[in-house]
OpenMM code with the backbone's topology and positions (N, CA, C; nanometers):
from openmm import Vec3, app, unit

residues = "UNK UNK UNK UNK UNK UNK UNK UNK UNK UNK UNK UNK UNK UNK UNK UNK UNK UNK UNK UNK UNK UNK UNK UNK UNK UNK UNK UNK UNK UNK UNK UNK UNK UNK UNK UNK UNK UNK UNK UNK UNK UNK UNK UNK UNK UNK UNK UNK UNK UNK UNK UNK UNK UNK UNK UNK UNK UNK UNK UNK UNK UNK UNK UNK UNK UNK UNK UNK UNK UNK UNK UNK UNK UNK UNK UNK UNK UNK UNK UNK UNK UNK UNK UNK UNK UNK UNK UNK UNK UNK UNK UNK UNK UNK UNK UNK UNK UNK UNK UNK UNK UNK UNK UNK UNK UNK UNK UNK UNK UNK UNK UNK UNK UNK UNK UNK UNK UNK UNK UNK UNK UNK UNK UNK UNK UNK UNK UNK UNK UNK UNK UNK UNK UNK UNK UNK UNK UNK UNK UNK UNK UNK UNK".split()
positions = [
    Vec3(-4.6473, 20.6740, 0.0638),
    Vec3(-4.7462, 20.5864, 0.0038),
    Vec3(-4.8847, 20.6369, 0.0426),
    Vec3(-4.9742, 20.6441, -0.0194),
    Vec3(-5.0951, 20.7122, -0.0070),
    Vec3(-5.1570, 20.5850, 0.0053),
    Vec3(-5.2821, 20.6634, 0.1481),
    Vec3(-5.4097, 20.5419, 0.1710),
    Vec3(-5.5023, 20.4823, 0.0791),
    Vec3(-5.5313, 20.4427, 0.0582),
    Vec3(-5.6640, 20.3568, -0.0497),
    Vec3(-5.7723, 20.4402, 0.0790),
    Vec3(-5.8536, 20.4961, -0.0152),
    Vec3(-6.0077, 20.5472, 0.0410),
    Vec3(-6.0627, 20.4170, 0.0906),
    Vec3(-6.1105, 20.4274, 0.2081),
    Vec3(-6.2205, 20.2982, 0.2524),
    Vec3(-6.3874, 20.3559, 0.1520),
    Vec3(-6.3680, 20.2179, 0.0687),
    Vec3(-6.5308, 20.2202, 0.0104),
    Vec3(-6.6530, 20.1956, 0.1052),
    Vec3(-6.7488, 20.2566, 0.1295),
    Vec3(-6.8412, 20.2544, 0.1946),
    Vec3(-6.9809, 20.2105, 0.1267),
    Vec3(-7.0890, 20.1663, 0.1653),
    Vec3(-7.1800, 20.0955, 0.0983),
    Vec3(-7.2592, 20.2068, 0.0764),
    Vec3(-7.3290, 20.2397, -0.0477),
    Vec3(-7.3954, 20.3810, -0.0923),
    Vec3(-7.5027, 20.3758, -0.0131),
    Vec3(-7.5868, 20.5264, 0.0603),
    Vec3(-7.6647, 20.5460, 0.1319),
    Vec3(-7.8115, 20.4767, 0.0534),
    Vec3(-7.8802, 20.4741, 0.1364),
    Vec3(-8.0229, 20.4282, 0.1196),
    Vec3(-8.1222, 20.5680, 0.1342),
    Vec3(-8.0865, 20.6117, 0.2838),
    Vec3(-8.1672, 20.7162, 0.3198),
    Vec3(-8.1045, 20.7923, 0.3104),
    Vec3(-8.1642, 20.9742, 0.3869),
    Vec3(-8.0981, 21.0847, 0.3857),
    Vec3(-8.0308, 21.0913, 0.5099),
    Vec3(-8.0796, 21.0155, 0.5873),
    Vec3(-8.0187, 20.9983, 0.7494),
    Vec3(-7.8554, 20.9450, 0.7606),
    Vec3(-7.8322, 20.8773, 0.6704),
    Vec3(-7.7369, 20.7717, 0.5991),
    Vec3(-7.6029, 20.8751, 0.5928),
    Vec3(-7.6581, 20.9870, 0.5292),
    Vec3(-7.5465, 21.0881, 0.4738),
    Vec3(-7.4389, 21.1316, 0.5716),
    Vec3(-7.5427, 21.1499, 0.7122),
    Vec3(-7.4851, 21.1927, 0.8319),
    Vec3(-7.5140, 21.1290, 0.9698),
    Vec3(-7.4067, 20.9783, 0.9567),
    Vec3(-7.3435, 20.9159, 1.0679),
    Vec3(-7.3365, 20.9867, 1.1839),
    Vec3(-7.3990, 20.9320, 1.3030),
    Vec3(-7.3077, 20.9559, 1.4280),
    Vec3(-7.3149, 20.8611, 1.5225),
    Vec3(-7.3052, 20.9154, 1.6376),
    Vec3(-7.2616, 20.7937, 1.7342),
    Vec3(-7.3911, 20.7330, 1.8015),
    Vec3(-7.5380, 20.7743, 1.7333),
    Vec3(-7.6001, 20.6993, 1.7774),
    Vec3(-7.7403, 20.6902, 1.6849),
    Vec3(-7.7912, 20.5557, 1.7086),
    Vec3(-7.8831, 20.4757, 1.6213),
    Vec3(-7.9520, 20.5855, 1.5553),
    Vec3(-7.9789, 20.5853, 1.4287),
    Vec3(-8.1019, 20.6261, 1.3512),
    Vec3(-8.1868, 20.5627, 1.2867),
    Vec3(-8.3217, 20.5621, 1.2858),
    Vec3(-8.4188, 20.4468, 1.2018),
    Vec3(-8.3613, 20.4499, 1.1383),
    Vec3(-8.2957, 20.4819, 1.0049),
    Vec3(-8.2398, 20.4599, 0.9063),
    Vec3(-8.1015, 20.3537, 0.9140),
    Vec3(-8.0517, 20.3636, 0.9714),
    Vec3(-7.9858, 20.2583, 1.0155),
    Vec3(-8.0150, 20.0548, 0.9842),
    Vec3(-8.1627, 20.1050, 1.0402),
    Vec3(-8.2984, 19.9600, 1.0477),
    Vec3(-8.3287, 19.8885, 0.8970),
    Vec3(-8.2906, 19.9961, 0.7956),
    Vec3(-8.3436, 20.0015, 0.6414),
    Vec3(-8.4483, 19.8940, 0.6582),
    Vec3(-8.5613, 19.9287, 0.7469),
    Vec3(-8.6806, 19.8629, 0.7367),
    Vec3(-8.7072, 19.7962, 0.8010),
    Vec3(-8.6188, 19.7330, 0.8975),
    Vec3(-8.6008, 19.5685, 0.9410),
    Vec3(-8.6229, 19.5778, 1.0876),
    Vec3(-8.6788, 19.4865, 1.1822),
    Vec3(-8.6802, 19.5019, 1.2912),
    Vec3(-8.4991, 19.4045, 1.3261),
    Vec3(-8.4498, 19.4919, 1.4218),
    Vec3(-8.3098, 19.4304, 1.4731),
    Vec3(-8.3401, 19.3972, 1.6230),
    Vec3(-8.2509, 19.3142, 1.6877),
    Vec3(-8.2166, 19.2817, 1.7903),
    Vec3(-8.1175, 19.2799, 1.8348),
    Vec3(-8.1087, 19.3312, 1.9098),
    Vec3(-7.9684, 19.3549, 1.9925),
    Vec3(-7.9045, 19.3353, 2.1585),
    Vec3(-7.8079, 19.3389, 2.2083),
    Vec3(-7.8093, 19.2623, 2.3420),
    Vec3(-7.7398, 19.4292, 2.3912),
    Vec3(-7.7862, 19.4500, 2.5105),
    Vec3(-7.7671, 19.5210, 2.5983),
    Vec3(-7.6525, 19.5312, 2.7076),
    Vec3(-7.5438, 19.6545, 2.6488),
    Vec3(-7.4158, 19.5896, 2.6949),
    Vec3(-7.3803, 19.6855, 2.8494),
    Vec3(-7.4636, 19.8272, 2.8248),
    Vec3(-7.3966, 19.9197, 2.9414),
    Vec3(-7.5714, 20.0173, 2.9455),
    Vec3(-7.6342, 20.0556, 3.0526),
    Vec3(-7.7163, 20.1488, 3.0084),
    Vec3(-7.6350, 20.2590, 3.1392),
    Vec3(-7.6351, 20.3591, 3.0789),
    Vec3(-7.5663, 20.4893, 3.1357),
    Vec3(-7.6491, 20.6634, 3.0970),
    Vec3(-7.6398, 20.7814, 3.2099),
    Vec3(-7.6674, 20.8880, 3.1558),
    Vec3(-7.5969, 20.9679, 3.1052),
    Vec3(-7.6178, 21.0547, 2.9798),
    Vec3(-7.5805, 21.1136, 2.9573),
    Vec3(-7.6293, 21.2478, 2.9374),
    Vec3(-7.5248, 21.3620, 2.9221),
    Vec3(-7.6009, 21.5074, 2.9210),
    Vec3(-7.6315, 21.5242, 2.7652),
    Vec3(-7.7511, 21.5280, 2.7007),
    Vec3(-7.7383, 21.5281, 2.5865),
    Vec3(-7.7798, 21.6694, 2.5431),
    Vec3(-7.7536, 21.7485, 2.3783),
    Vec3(-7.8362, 21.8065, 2.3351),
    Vec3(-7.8932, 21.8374, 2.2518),
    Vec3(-8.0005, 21.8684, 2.2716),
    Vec3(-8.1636, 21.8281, 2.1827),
    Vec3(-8.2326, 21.9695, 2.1658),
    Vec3(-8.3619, 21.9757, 2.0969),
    Vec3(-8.4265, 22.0717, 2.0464),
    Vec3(-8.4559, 22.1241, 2.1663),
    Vec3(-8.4698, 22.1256, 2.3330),
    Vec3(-8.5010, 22.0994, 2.4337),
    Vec3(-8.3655, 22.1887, 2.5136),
    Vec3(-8.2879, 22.2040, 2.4447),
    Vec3(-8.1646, 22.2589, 2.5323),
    Vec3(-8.0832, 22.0843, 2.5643),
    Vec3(-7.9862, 22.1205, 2.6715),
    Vec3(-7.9282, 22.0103, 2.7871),
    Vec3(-8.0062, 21.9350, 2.8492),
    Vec3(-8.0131, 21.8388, 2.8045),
    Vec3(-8.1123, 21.7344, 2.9044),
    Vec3(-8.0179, 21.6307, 2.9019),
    Vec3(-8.0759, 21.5632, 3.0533),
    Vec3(-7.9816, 21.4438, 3.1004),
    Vec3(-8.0997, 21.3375, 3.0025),
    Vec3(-8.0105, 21.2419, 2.9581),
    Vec3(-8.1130, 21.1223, 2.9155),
    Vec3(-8.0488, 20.9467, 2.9535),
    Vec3(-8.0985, 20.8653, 2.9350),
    Vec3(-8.0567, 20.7059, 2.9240),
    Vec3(-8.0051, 20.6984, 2.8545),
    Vec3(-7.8959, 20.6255, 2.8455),
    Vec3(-7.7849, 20.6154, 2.6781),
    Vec3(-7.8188, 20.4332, 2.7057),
    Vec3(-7.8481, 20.3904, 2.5639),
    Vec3(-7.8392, 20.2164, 2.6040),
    Vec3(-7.6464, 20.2085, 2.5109),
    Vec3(-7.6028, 20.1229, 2.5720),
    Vec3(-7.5268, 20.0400, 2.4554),
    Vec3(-7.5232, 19.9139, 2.3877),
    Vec3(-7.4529, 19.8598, 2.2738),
    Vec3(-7.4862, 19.7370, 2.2465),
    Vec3(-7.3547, 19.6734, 2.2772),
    Vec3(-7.3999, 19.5269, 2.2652),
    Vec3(-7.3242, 19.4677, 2.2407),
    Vec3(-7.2477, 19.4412, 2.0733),
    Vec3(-7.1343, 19.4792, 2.0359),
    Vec3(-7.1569, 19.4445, 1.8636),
    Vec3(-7.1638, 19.5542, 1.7702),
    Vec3(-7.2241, 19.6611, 1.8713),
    Vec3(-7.1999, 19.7979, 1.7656),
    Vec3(-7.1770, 19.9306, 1.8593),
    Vec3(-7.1051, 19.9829, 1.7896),
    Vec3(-7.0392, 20.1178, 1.9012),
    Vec3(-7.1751, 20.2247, 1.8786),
    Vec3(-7.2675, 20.2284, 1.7939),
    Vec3(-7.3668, 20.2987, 1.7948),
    Vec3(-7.4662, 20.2723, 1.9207),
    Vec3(-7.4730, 20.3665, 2.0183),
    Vec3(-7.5642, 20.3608, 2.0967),
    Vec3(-7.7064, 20.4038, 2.0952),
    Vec3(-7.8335, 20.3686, 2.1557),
    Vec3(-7.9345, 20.4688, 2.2052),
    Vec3(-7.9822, 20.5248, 2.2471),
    Vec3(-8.0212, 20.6559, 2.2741),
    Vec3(-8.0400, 20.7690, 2.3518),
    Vec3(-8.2287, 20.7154, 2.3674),
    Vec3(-8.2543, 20.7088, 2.5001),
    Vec3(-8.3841, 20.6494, 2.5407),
    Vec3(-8.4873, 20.7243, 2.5414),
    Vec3(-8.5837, 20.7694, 2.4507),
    Vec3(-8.6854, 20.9209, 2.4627),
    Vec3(-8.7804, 20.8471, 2.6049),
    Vec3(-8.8491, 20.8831, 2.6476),
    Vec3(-9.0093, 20.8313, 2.7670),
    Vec3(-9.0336, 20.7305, 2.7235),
    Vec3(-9.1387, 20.7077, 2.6331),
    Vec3(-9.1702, 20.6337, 2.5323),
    Vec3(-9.0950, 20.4411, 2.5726),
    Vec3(-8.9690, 20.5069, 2.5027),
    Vec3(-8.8808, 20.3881, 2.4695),
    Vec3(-8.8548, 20.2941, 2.6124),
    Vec3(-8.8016, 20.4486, 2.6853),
    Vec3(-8.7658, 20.3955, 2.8539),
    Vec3(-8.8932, 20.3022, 2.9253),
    Vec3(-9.0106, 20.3637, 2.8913),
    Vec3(-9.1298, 20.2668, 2.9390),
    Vec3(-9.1851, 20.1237, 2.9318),
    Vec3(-9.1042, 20.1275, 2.7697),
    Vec3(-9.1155, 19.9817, 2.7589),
    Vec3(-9.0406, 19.8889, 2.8078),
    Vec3(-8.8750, 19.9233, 2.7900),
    Vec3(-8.7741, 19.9020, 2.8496),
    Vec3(-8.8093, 19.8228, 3.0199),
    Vec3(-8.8539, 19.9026, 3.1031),
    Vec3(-8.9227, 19.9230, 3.2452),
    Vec3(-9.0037, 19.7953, 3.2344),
    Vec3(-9.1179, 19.7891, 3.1550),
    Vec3(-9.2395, 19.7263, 3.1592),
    Vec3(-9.1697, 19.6084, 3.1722),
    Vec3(-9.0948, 19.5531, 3.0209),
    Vec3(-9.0276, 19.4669, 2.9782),
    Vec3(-8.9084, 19.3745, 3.1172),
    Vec3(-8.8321, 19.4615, 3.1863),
    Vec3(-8.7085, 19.4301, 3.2625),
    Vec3(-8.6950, 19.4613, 3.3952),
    Vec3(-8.8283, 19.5603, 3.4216),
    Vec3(-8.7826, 19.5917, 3.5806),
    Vec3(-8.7763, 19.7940, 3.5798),
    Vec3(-8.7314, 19.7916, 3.6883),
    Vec3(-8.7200, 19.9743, 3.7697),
    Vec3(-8.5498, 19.8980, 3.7321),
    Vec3(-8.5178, 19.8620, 3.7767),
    Vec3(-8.3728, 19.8412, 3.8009),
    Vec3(-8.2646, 19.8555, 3.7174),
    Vec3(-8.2514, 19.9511, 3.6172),
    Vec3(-8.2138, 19.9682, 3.5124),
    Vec3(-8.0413, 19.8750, 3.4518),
    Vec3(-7.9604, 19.8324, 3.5700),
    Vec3(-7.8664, 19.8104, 3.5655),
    Vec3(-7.8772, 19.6455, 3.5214),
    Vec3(-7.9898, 19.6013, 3.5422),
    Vec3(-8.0649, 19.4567, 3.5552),
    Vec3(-8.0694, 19.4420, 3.4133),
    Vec3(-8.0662, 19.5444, 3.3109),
    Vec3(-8.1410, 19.5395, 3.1846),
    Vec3(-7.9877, 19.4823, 3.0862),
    Vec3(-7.9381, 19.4843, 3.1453),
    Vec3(-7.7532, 19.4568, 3.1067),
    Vec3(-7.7146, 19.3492, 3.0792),
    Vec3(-7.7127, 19.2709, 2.9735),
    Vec3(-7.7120, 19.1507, 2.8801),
    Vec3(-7.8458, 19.1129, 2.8235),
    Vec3(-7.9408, 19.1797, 2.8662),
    Vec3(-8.0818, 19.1111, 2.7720),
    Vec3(-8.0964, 19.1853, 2.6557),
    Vec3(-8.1554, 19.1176, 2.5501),
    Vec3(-8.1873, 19.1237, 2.4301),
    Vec3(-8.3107, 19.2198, 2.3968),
    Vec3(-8.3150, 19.3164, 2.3107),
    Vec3(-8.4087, 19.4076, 2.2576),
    Vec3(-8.3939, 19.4319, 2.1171),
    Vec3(-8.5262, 19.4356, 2.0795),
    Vec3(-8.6015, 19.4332, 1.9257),
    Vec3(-8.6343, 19.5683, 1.9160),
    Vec3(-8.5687, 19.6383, 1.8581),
    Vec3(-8.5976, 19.7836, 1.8021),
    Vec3(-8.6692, 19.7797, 1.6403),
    Vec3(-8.7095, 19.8867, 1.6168),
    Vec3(-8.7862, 19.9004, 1.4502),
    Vec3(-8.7815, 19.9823, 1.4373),
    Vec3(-8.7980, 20.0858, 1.3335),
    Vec3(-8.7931, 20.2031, 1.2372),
    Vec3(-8.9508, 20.2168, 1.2125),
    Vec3(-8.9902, 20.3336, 1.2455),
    Vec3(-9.1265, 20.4045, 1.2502),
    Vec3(-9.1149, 20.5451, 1.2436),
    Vec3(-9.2232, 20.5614, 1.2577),
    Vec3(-9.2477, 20.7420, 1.1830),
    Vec3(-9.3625, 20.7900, 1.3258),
    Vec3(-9.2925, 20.9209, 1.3945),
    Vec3(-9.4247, 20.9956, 1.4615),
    Vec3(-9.4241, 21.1353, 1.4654),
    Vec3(-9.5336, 21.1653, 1.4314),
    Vec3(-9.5136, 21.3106, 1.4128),
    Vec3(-9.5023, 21.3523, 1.2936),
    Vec3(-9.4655, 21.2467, 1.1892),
    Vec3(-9.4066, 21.2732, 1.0567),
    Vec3(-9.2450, 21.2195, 1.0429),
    Vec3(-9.2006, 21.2298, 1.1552),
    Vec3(-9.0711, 21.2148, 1.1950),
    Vec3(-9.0343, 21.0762, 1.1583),
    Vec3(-8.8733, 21.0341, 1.1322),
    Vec3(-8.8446, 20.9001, 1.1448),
    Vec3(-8.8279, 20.8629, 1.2891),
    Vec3(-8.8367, 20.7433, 1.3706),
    Vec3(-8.7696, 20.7116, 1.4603),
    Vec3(-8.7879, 20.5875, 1.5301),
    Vec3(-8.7629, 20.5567, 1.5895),
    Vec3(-8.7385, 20.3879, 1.6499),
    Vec3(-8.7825, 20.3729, 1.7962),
    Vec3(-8.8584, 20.2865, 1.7706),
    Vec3(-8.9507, 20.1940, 1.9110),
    Vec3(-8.8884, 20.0783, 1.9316),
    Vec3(-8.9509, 20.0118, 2.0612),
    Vec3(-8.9267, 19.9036, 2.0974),
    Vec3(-9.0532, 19.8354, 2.0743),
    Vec3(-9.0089, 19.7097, 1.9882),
    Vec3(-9.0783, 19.6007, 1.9366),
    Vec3(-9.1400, 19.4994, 2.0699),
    Vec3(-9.0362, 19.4716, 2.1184),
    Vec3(-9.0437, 19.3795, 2.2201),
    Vec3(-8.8998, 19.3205, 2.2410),
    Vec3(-8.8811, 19.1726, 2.2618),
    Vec3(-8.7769, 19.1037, 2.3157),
    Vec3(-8.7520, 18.9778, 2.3209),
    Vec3(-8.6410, 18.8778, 2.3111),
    Vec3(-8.6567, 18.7125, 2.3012),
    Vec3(-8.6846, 18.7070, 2.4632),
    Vec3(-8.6388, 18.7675, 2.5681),
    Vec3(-8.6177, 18.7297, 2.6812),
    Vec3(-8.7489, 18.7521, 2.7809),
    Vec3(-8.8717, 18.8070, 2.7209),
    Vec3(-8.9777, 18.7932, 2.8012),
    Vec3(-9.0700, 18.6872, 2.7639),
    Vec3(-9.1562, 18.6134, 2.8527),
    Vec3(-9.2335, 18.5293, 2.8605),
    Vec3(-9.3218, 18.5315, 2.7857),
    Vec3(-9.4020, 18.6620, 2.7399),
    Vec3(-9.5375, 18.6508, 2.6660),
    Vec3(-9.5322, 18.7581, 2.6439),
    Vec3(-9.6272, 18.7924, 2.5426),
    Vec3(-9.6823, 18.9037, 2.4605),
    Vec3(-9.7332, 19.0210, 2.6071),
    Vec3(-9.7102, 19.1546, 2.6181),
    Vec3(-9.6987, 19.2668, 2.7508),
    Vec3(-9.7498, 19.3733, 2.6594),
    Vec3(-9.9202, 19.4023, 2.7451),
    Vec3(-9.9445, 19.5550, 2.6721),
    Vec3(-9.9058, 19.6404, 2.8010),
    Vec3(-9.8640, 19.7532, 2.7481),
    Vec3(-9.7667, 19.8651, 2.8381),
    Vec3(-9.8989, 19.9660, 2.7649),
    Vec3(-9.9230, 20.0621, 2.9222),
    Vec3(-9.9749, 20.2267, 2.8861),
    Vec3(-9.8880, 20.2766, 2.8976),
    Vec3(-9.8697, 20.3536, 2.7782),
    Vec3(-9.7470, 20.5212, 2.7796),
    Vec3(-9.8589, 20.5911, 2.8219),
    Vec3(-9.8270, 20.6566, 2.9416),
    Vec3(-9.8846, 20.7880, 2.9509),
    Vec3(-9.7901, 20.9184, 2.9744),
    Vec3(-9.7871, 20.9849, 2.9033),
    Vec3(-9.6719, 21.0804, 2.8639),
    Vec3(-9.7554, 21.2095, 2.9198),
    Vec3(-9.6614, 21.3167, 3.0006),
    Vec3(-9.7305, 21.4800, 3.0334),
    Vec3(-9.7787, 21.5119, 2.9147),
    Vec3(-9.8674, 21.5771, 2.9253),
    Vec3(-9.9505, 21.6489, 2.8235),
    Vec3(-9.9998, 21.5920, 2.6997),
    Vec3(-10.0102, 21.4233, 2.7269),
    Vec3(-10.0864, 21.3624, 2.5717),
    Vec3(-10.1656, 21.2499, 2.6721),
    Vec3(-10.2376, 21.2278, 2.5132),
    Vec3(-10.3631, 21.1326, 2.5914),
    Vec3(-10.2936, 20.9825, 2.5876),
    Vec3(-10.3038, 20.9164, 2.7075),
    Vec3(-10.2626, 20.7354, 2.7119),
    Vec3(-10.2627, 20.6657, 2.5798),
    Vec3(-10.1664, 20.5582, 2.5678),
    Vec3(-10.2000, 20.4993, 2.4537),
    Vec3(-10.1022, 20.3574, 2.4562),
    Vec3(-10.1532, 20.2607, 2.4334),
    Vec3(-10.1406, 20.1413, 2.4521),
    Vec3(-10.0548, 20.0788, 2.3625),
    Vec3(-9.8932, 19.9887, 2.3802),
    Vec3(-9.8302, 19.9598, 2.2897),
    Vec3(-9.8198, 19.7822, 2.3820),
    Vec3(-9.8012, 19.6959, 2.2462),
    Vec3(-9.7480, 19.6070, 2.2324),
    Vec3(-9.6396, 19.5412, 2.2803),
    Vec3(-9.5311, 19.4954, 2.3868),
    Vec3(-9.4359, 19.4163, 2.3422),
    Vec3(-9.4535, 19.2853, 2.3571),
    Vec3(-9.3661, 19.2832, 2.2282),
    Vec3(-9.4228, 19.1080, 2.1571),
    Vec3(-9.2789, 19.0045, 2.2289),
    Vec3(-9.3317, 18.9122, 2.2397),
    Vec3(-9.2170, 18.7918, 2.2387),
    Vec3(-9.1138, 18.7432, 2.1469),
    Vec3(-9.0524, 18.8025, 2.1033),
    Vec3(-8.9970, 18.7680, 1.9879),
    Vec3(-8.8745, 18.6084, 1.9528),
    Vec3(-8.9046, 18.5712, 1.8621),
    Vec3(-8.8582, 18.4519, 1.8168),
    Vec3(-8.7404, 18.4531, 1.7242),
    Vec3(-8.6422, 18.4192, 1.7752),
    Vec3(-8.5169, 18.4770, 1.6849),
    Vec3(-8.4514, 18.3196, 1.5528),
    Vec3(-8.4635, 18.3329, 1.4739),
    Vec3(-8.4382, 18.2595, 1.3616),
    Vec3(-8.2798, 18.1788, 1.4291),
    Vec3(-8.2708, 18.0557, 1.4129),
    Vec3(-8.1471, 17.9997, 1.4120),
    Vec3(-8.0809, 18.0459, 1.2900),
    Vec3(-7.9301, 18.0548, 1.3094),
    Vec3(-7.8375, 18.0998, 1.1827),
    Vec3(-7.8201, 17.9768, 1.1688),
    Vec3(-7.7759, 17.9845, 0.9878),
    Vec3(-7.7282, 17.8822, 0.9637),
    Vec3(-7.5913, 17.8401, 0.9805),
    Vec3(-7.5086, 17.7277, 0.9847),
    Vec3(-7.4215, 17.6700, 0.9882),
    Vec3(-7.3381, 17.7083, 0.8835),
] * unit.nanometer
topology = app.Topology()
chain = topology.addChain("A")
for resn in residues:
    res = topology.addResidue(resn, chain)
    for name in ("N", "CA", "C"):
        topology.addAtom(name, app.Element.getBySymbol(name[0]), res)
């Protein structure tokens, strides 16, 4: 007896075409998401950069994980602490943005902090620059 093909929902983006095991803005199709924080772990990853060790986040809810650039990890920090293991059930607001030209995904902010937090990225070899995380307010579902 032959399988029935699983139908899949037609791509949006070009990112779409080629799935893997971890988040792509495209993924976001626009939208800021939230998600709960199930494991953060390192991994050896590789990148344009060669082997580099990086932060892997996981979710709760989706086997797609995120690989943490500086950037991301800073807010993360600002947001939850040095204590990275601490960051493990709280909630994060990711978005789909463009740098460089590039697609890719920031941290918005979070339901679980108190108030609106400006964070300096200061990254080797670029000039400081000041980001946002917002408080975020999560919609009741309906019944």
């Amino acid at each position: 007896m032959a399988e029935t093909p699983r139908i899949l929902e037609k791509p949006v983006d070009w990112e779409q075409m080629y799935p893997g095991r971890f988040i792509k803005a495209a993924d976001f199709k626009g939208e800021k998401v939230t998600l709960q924080i199930a494991a953060v772990d390192l991994e050896e990853l590789e990148g344009d950069k060669g082997k580099q060790i990086k932060g892997v986040i996981r979710f709760e809810r989706t086997e797609k994980a995120f690989a943490l650039n500086k950037t991301n990890g800073i807010c993360l920090k600002a947001m939850f602490g040095k204590k990275v293991q601490e960051w493990v059930g709280k909630r994060i607001t990711l978005f789909p943005t463009t740098y460089g030209g590039d697609d890719c995904i920031r941290v918005y902010g979070s339901p679980d902090i108190e108030k609106e937090l400006e964070v300096v990225i200061a990254l080797p070899r670029k000039r400081p620059f000041n980001m946002t995380m917002h408080k975020v307010e999560l919609k009741a579902k309906a019944a």
